[in-house]
BAFI-3210 file (N, C-alpha, C; in Angstrom, 3 decimals, decimal comma, padded with zeros to 6 digits):
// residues 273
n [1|2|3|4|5|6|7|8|9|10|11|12|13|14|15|16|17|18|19|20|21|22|23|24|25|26|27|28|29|30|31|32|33|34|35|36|37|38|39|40|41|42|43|44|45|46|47|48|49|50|51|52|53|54|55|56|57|58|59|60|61|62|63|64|65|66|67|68|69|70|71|72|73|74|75|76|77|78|79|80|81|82|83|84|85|86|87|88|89|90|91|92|93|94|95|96|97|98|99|100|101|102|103|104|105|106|107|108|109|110|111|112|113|114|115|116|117|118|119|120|121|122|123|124|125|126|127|128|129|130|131|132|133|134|135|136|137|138|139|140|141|142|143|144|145|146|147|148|149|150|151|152|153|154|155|156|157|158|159|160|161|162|163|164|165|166|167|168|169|170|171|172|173|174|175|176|177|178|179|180|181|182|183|184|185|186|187|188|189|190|191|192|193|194|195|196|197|198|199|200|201|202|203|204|205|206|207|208|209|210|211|212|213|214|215|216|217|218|219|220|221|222|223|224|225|226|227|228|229|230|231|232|233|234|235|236|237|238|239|240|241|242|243|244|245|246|247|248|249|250|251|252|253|254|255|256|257|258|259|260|261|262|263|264|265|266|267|268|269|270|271|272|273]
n.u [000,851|000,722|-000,098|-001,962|-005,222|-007,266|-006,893|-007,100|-006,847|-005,597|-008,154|-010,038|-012,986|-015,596|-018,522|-021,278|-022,559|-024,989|-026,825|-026,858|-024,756|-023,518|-020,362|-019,987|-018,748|-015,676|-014,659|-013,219|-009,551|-007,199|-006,588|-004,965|-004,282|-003,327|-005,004|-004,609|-004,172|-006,907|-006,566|-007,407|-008,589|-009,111|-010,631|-010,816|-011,561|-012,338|-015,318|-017,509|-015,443|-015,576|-015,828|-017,804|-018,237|-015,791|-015,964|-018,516|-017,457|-015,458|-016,993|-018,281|-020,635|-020,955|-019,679|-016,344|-014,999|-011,913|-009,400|-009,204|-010,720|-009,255|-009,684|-008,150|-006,558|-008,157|-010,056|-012,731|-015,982|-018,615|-020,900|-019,351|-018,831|-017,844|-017,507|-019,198|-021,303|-022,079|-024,223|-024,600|-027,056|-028,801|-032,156|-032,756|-031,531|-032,740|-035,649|-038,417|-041,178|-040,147|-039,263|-036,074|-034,965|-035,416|-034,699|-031,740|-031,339|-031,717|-029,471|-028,776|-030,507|-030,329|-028,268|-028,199|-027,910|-028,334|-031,034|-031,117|-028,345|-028,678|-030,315|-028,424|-026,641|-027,863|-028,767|-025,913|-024,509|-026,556|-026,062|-023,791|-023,570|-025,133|-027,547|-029,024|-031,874|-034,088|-035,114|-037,532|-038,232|-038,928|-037,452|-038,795|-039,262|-036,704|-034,796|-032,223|-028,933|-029,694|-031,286|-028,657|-027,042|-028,103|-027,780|-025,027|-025,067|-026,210|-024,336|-022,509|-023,123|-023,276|-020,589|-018,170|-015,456|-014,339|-015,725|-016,895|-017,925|-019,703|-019,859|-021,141|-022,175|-023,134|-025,422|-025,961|-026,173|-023,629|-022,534|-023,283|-022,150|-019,469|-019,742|-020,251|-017,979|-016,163|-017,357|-017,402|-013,951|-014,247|-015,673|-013,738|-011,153|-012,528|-013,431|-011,264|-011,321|-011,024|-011,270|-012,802|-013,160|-015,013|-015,433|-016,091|-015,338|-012,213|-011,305|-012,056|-011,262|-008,677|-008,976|-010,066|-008,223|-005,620|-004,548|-004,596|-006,174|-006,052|-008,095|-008,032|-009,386|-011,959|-011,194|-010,749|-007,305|-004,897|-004,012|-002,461|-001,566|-001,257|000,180|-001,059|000,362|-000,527|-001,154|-002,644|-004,899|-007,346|-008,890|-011,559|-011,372|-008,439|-006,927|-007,360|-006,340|-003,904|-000,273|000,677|-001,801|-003,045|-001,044|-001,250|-003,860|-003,795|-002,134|-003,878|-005,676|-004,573|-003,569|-006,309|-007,247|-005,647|-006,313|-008,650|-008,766|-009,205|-006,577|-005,679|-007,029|-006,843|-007,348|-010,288|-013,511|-014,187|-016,995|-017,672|-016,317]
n.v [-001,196|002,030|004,578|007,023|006,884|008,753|011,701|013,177|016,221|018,743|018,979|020,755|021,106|023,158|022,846|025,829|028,506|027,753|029,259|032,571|032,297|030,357|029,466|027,967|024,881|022,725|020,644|018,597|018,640|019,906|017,181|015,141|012,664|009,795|007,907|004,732|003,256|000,614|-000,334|-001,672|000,634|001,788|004,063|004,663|005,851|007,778|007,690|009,622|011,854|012,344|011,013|010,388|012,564|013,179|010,990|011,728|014,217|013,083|011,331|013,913|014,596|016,640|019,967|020,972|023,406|024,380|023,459|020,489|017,737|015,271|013,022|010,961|012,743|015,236|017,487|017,053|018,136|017,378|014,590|011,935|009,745|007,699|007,065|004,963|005,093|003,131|003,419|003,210|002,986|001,147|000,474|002,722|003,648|001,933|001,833|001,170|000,296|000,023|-003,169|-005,282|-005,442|-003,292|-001,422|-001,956|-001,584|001,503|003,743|002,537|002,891|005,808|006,608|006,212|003,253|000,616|-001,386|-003,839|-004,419|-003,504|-005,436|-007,911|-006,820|-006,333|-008,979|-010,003|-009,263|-009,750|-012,410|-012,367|-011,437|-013,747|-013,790|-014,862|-014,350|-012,850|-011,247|-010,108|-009,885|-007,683|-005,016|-005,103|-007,596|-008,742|-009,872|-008,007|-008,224|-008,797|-006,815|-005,576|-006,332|-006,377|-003,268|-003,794|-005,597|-002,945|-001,550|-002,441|-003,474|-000,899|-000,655|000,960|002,735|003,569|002,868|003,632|003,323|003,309|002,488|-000,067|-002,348|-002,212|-002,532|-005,412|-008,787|-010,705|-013,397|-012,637|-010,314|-010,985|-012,976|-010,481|-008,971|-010,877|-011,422|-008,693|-008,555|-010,662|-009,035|-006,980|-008,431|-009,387|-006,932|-005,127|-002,893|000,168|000,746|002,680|003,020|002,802|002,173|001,042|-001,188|-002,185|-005,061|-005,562|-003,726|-004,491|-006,754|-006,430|-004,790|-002,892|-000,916|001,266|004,139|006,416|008,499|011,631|012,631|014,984|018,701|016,540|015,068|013,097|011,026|008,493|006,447|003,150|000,048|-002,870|-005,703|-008,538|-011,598|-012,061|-013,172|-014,006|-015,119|-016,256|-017,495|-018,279|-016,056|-014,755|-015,239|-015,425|-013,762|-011,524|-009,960|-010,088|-008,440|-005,986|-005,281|-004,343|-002,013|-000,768|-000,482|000,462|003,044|004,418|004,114|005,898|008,163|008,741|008,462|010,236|011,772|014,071|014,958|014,254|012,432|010,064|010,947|009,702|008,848|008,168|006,043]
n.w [000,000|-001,492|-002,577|-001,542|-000,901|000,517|001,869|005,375|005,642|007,704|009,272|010,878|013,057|014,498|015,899|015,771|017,893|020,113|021,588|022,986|025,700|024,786|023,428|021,182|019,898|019,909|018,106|016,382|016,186|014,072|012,480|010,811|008,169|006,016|004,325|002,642|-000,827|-000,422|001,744|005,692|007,763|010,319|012,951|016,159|020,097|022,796|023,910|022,876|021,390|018,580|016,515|014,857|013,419|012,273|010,334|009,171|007,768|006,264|004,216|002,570|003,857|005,412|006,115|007,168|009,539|008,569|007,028|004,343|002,412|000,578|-001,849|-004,382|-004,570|-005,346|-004,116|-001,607|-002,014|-001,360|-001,148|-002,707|-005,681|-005,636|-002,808|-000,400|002,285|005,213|007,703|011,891|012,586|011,015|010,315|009,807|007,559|005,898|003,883|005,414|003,340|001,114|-000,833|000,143|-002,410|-003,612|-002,055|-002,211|-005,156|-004,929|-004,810|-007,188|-009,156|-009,147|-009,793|-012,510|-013,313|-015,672|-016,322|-016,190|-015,603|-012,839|-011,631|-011,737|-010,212|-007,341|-007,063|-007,235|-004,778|-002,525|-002,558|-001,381|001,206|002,083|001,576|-000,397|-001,829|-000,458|-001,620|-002,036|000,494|003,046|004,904|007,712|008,213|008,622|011,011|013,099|012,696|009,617|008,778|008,471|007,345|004,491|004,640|004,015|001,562|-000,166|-000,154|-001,108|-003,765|-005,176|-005,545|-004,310|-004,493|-002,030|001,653|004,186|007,255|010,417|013,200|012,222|013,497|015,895|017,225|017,263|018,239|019,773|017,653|015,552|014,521|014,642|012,549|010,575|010,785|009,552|006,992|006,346|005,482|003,495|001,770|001,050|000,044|-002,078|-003,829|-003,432|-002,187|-000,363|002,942|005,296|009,046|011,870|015,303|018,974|019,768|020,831|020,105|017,897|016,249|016,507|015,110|012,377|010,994|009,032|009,691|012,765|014,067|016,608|018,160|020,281|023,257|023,119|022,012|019,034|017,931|016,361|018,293|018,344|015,630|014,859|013,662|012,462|013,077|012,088|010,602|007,072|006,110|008,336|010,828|013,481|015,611|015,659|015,032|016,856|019,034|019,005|020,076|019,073|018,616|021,176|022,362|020,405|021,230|023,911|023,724|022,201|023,783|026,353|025,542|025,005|027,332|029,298|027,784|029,487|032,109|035,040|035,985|037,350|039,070|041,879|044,726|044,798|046,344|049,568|049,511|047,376|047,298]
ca.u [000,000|001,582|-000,527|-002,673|-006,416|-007,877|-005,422|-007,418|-005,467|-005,801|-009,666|-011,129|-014,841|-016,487|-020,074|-021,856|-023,323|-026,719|-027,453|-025,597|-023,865|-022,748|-019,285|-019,604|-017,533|-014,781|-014,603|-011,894|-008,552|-005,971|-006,747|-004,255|-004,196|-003,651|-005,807|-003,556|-005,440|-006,777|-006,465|-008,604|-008,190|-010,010|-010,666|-011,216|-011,161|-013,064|-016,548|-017,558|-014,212|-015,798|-015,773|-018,976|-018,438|-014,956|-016,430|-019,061|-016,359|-014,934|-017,654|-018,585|-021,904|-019,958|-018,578|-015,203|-014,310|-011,248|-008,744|-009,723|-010,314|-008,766|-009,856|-007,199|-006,218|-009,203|-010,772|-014,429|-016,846|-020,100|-020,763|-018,504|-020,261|-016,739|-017,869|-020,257|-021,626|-022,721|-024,562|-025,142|-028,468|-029,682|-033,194|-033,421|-031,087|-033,783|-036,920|-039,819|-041,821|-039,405|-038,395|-035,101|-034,180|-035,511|-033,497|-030,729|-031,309|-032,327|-028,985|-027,855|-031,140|-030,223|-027,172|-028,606|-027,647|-029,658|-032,535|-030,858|-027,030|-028,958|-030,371|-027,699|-026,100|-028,994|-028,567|-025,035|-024,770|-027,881|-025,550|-022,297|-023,848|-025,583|-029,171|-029,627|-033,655|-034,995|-035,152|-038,786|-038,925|-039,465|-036,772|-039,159|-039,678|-035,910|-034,124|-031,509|-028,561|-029,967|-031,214|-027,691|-026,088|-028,651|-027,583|-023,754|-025,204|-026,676|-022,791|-021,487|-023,867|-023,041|-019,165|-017,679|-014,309|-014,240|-016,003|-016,927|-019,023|-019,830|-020,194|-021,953|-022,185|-023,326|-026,591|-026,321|-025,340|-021,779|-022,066|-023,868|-020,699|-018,679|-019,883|-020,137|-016,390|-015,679|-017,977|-015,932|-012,786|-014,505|-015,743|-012,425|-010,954|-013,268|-013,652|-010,121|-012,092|-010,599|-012,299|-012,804|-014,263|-015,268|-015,921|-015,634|-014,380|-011,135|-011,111|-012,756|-010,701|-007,525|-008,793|-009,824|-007,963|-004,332|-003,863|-006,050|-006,101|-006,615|-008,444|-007,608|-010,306|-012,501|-011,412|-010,004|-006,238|-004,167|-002,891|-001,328|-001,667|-000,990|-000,014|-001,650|001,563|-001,256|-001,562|-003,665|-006,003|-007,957|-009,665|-012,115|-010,325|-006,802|-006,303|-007,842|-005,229|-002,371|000,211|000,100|-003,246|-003,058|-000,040|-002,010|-005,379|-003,437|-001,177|-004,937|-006,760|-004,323|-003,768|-007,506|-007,630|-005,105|-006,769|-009,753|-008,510|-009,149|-005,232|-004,846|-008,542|-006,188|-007,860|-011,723|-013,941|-014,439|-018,646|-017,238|-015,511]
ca.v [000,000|003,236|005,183|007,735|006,854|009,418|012,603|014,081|017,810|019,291|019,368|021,306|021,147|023,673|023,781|027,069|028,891|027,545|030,382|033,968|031,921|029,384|030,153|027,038|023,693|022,890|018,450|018,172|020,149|019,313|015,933|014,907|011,579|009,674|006,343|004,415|002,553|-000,904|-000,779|-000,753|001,689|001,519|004,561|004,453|006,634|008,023|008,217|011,558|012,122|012,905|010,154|010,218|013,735|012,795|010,446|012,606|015,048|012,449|011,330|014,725|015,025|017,869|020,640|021,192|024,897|024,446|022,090|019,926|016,148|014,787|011,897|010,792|013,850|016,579|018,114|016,664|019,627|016,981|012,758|011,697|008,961|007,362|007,118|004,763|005,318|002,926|003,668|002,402|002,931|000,644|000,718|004,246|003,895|001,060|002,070|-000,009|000,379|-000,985|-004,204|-005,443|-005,420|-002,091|-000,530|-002,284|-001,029|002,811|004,154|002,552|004,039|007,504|006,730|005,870|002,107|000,193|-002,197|-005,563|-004,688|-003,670|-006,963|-008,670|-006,871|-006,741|-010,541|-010,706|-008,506|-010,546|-013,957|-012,170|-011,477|-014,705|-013,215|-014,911|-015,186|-013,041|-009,883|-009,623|-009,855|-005,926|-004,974|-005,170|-008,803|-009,589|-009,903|-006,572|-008,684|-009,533|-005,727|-004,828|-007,179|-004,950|-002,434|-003,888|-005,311|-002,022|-000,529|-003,535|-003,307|000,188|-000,882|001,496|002,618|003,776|002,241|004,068|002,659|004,019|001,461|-000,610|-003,372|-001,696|-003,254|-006,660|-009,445|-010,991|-013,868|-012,312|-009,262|-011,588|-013,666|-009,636|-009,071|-011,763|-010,618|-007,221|-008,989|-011,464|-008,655|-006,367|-009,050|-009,496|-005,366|-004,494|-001,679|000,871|000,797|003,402|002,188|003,613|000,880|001,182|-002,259|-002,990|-005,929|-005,531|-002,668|-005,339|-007,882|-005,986|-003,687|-002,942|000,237|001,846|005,554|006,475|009,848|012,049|013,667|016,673|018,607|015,360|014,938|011,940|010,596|007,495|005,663|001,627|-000,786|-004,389|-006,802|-009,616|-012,793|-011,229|-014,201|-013,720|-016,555|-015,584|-018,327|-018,572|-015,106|-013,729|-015,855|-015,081|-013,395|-010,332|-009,906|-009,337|-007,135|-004,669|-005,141|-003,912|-001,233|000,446|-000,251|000,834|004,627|005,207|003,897|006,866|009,365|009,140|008,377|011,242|011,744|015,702|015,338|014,136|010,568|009,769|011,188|008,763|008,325|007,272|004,133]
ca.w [000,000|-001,180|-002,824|-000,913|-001,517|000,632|002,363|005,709|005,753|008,870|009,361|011,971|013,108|015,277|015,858|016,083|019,421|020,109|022,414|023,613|026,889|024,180|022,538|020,265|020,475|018,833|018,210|015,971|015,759|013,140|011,930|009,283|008,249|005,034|004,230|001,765|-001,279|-000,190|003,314|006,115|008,935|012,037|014,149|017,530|020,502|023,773|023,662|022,262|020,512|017,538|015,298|013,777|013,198|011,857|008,912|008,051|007,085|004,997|003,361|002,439|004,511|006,714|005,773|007,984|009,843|007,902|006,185|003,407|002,213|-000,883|-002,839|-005,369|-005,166|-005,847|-002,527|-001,712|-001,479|-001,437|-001,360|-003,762|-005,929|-005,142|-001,191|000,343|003,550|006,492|008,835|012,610|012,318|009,887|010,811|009,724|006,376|004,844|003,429|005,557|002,422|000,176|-000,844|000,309|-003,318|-003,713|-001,075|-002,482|-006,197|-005,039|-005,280|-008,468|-010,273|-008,793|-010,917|-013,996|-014,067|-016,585|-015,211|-016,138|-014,802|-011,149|-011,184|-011,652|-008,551|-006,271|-006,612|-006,519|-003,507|-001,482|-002,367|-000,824|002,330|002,700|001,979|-001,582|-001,964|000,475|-002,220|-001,957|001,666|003,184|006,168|009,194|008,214|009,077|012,068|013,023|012,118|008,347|008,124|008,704|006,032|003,848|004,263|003,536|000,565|-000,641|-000,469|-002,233|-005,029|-005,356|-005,470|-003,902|-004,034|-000,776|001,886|005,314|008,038|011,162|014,053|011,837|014,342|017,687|017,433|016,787|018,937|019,336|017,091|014,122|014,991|014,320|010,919|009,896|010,389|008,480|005,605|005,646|004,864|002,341|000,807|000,968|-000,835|-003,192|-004,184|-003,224|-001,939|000,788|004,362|006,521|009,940|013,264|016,646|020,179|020,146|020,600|019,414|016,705|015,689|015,566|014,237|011,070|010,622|008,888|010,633|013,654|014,309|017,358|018,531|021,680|023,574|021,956|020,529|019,035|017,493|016,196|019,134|018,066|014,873|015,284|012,716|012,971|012,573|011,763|008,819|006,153|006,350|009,686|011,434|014,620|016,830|015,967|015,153|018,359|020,401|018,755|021,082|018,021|018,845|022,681|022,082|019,803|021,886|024,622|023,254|022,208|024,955|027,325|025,376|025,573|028,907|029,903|027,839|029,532|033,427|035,954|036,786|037,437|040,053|043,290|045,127|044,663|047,506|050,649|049,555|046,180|047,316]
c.u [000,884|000,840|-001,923|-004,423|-007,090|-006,651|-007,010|-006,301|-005,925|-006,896|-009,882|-012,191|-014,917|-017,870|-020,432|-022,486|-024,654|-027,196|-026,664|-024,821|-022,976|-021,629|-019,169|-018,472|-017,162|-014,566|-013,213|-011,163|-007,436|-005,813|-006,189|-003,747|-004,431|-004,036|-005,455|-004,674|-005,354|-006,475|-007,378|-008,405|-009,338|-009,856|-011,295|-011,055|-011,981|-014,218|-016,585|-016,490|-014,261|-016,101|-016,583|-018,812|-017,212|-015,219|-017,446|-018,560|-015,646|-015,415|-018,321|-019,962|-021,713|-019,067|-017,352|-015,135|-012,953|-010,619|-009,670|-009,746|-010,075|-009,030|-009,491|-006,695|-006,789|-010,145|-012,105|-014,996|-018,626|-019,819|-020,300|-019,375|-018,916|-017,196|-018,956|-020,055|-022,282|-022,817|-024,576|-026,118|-029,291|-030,884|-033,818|-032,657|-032,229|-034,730|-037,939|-040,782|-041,602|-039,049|-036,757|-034,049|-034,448|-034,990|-032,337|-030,306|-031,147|-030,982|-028,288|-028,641|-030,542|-029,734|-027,320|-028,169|-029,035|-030,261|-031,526|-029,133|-027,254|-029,347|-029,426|-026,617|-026,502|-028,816|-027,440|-024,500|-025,456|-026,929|-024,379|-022,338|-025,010|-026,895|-029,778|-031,458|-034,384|-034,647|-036,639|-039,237|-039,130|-038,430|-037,195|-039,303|-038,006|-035,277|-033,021|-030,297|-028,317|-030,020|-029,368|-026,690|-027,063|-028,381|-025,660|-024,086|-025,721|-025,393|-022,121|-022,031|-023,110|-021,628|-018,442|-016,064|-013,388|-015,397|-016,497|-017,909|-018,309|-020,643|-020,957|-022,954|-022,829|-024,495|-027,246|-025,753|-023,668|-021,942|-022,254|-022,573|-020,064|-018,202|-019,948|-019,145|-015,894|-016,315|-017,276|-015,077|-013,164|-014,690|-014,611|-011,636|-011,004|-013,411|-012,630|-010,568|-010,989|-011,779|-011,906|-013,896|-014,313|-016,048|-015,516|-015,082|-013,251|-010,730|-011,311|-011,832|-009,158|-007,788|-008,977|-009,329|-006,124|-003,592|-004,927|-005,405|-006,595|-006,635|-008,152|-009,001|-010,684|-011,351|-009,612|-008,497|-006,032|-003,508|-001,865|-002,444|-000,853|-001,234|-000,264|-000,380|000,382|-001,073|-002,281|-004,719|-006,326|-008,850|-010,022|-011,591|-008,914|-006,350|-006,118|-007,063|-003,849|-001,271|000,250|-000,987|-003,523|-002,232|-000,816|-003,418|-004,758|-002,880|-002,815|-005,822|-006,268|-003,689|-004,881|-007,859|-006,745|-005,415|-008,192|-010,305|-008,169|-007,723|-004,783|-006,214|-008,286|-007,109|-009,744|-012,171|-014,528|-016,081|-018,477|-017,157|-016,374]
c.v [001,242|004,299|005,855|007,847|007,975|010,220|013,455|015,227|018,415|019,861|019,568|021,551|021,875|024,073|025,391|027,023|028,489|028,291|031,794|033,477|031,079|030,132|029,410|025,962|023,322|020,990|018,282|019,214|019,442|018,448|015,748|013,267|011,043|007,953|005,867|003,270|001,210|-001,398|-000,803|-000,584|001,837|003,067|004,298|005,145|006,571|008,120|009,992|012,613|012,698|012,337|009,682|011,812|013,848|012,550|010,757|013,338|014,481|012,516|012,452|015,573|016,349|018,688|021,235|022,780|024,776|023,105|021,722|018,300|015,956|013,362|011,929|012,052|015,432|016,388|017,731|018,058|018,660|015,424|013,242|010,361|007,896|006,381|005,979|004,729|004,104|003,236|003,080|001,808|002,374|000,798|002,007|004,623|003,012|001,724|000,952|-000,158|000,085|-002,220|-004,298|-005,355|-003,813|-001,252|-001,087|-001,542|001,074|003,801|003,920|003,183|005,330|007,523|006,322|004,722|001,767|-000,958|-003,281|-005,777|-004,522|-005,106|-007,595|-008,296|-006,339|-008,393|-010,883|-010,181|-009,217|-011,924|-013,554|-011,966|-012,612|-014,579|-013,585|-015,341|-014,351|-011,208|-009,067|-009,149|-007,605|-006,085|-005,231|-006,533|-009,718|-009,241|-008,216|-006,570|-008,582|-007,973|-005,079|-005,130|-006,529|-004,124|-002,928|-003,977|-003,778|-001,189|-001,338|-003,680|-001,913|000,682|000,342|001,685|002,832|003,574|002,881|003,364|003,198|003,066|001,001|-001,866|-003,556|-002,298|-004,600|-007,941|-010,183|-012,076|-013,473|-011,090|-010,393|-012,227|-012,183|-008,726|-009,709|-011,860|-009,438|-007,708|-009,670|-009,949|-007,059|-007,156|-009,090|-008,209|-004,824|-002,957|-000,803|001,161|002,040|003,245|002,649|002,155|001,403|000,183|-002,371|-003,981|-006,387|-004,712|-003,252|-006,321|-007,671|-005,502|-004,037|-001,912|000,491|003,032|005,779|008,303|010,695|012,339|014,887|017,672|017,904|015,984|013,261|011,602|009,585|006,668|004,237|000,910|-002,601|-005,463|-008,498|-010,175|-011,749|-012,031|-014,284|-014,808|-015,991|-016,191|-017,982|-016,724|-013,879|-014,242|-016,069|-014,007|-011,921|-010,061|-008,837|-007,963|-005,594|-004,456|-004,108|-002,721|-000,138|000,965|000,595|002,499|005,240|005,282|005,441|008,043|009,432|009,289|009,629|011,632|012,863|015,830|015,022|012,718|011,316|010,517|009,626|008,374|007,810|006,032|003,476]
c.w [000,000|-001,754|-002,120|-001,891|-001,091|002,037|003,556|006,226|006,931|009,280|011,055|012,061|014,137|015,087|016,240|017,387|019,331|020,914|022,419|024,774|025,638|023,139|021,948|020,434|019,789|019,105|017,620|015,677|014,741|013,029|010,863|009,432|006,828|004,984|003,248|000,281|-001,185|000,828|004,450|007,504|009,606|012,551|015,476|018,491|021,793|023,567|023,695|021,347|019,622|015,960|014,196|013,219|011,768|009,939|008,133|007,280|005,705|004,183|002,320|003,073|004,771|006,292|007,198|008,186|008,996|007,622|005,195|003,755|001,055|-001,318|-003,888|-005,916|-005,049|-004,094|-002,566|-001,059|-001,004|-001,661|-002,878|-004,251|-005,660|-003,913|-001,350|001,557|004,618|007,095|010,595|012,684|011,655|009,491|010,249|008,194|005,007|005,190|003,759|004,327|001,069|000,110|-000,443|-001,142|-004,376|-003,252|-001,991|-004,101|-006,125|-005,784|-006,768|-009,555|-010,065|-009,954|-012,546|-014,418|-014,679|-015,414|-014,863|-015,558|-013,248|-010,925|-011,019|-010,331|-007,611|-006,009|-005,984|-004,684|-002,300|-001,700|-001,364|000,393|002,725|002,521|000,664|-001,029|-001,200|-000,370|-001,741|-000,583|001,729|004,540|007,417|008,982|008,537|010,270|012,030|012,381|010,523|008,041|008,019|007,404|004,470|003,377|003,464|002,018|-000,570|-001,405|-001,271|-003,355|-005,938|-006,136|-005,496|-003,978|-002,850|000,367|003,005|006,476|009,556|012,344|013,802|012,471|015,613|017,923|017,370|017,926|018,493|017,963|015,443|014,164|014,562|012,962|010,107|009,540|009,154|007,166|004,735|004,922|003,861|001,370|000,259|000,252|-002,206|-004,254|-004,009|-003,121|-000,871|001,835|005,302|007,972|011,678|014,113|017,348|020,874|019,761|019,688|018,325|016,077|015,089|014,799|012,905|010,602|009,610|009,522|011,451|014,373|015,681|018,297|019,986|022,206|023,088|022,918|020,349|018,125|017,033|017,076|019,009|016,456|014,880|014,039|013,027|012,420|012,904|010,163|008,279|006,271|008,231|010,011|013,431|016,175|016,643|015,538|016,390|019,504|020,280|019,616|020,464|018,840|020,360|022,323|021,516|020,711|023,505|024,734|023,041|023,092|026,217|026,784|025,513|027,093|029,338|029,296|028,264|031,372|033,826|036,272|037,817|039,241|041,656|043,458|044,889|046,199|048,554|050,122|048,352|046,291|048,076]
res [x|x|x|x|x|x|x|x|x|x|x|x|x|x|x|x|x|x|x|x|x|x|x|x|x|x|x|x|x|x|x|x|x|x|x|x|x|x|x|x|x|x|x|x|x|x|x|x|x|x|x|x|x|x|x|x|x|x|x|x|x|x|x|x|x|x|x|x|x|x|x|x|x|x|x|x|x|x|x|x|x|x|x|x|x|x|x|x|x|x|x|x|x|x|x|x|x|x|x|x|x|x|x|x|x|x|x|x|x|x|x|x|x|x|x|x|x|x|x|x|x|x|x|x|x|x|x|x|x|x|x|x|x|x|x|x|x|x|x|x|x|x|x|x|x|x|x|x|x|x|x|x|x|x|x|x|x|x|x|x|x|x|x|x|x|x|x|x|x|x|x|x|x|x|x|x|x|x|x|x|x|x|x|x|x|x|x|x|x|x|x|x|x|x|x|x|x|x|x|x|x|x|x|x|x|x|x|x|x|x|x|x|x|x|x|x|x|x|x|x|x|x|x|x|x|x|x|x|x|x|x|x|x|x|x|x|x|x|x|x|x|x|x|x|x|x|x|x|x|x|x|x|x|x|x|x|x|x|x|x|x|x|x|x|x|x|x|x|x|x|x|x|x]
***
């Protein structure tokens, strides 16, 4: 990986005053970071850090107080057709009123594909996440799980050259989290796509990842960027007990852990303990 798929330049976000006491809050300060093509980079950080705020920026949702973002180059002013987006939220990205293969088609009409090349990846899409056959169904008719692989398929239809998702996972239980890891990478593989990916798991954050960024407290920074010295082929047992593994699970867990520990506040009060 050497070529710079996507360049963030020193993006700063401050919201505006929502009152006359309010002087506006500032989330991210000088975020520079380059996402290489074909890799996939994990952020991660403190709660509230900023990180959804972060990858809206990317994606273009968000316009930044200053700095820029570059995709291959040329500054994003607006969604790039480049970009897809996951959400957490699934639930609220599918159309209850659509077919599953209607949600899945919506954005490629936007784009003016023809009828008979969406079909063909509405299908292949629904086989790659395990969901061949169940086009017709309607989203409230599947589990949270299945809507979620949905929405993956929706971005893999789309084929994306860049990839984003936004704690896509937070809602699902562990083992279906798990078979949806291992989907990512099948389909990172498969799309030699570039990932950009926001969790609050740890572990999650090494086991997919090739690099993982990791945010300071608002208003956020690059505090440490971490490279995953892991196989390329990932396996949910043997790679999660590899002595690698701990090493990096530890190395991230234990920088957020210290940016987020009281240190400067003297001992706990006596009704505390």
């Amino acid at each position: 990986m050497t070529d710079v798929r996507l360049r963030i330049d020193g993006i700063h976000k401050t919201y505006p005053p929502r009152g006359r006491r309010d002087s506006g809050t500032e989330v991210l300060r000088d975020i520079t970071l380059d996402v290489y093509d074909g890799e996939f980079l994990t952020i991660v950080g403190p709660s509230g850090a900023g990180k959804t705020t972060l990858l809206r920026t990317v994606a273009g949702l968000l316009e930044a107080t200053s700095g820029q973002v570059l995709l291959d180059g040329k500054q994003i002013d607006g969604p790039p057709r480049e970009i897809a987006l996951v959400f957490q939220d699934y639930s609220r990205s599918l159309y209850p009123w659509m077919s599953v293969a209607k949600n899945i088609a919506l954005p490629l009409k936007a784009h003016g594909v023809d009828r008979a090349e969406i079909d063909k990846r509405v299908e292949a899409s629904l086989y790659n996440v395990g969901l061949a056959g169940v086009g017709e169904r309607y989203p409230w008719q599947l589990s949270g799980g299945m809507q979620q692989r949905v929405a993956i398929a929706r971005a893999i239809a789309y084929r994306p050259e860049v990839m984003i998702l936004d704690e896509p996972f937070a809602s699902v239980d562990a083992q279906t989290r798990n078979d949806l890891e291992d989907l990512l990478l099948r389909v990172k593989e498969q799309m030699n796509s570039t990932f950009v990916f926001v969790t609050h798991d740890v572990d999650e954050a090494v086991y997919l990842s090739d690099r993982v960024a990791i945010l300071s407290k608002t208003p956020s920074r690059i505090e440490k960027i971490i490279d995953i010295d892991l196989p390329k082929e990932r396996s949910q047992l043997e790679t999660r007990a590899l002595p690698a593994f701990s090493k990096h699970r530890a190395e991230i867990f234990g920088t957020i852990r210290n940016l987020v520990t009281p240190t400067d506040q003297g001992p706990l009060p006596e009704y505390i303990i």
